[in-house]
C-alpha positions in Angstrom: 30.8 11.9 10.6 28.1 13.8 9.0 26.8 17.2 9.6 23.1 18.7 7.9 22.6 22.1 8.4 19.1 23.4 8.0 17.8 27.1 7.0 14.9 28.2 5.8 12.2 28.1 8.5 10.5 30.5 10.5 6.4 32.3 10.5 4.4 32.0 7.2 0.9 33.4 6.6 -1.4 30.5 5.1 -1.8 30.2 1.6 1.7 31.6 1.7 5.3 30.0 0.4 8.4 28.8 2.4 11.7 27.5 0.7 13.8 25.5 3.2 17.9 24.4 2.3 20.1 21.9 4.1 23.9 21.5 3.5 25.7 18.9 4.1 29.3 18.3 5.0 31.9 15.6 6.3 33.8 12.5 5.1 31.3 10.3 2.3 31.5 9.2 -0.9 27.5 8.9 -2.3 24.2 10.2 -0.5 21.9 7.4 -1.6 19.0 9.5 -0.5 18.2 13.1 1.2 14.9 14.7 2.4 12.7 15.9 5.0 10.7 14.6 7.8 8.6 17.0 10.2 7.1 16.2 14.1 4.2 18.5 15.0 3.2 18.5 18.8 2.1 15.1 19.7 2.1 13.5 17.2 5.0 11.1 15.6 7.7 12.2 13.1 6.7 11.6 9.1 7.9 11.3 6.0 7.7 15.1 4.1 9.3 14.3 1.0 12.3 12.6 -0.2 15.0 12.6 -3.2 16.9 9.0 -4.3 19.9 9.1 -6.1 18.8 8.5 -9.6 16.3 11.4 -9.7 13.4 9.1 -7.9 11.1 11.2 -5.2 8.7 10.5 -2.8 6.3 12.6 -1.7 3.7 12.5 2.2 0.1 12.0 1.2 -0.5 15.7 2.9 2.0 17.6 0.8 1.3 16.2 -2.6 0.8 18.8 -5.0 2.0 21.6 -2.6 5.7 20.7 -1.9 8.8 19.7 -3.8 12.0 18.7 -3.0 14.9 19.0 -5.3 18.9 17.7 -4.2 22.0 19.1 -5.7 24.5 16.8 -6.1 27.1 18.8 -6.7 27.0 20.5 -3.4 25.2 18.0 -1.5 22.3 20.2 -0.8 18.6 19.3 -0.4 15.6 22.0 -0.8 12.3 21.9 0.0 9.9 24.3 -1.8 6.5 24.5 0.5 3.9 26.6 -1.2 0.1 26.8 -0.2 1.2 26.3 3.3 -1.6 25.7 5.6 -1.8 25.7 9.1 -1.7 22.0 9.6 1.6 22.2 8.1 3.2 23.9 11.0 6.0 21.4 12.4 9.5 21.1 13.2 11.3 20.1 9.4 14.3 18.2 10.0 16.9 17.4 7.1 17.9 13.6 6.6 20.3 12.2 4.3 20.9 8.2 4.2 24.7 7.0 3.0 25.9 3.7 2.9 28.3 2.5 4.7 27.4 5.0 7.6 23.0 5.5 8.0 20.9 7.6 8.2 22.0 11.3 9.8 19.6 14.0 11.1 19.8 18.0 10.9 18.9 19.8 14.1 15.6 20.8 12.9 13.8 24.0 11.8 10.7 25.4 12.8 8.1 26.1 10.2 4.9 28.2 11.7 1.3 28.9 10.1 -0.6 31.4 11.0 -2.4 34.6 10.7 
């Protein structure tokens, strides 16, 4: 079993920076990948940004340029630096790591706000 603990979120000013962590913890040998996803009201989860083992990431279309996700392997932890934060941006973030042999595992979710 696998257990993501997310920190980080809470009421930004646009324009402004955010740094969200997730730690990971239980019985697995390799992460293959870990990341973030966010769901704003009505519409569907999507992909934020994500880090493959081997140093590959993978970035949304709407976060390009603004965001960056870096993993630690050494502690199994997964950061997101949001910066320029705009107001379209607000969402819940969830942390998701994918091992083999078990799937993909899902963090209880943080709530990023923008606004003035």
């Amino acid at each position: 079993q696998v257990q993501l603990v997310e920190s980080g979120g809470g009421l930004v000013q646009p324009g402004g920076s955010r740094r969200l962590s997730c730690a990971t913890s239980g019985s697995f040998s390799d992460i293959y990948s870990m990341g973030w996803y966010r769901q704003a009201p009505g519409k569907q989860r999507e992909l934020v940004a994500v880090a493959v083992r081997g140093g590959h990431t993978n970035y949304g279309d709407s976060v390009k340029g603004r965001f960056s996700v870096s993993r630690d392997n050494a502690t199994n932890t997964v950061s997101l630096q949001m910066n320029n934060l705009k107001p379209e941006d607000t969402a819940v973030y969830y942390c998701n790591v994918f091992i083999e042999g078990i799937g993909p595992s899902w963090g209880q979710g943080t709530q990023v706000t923008v606004s003035s």
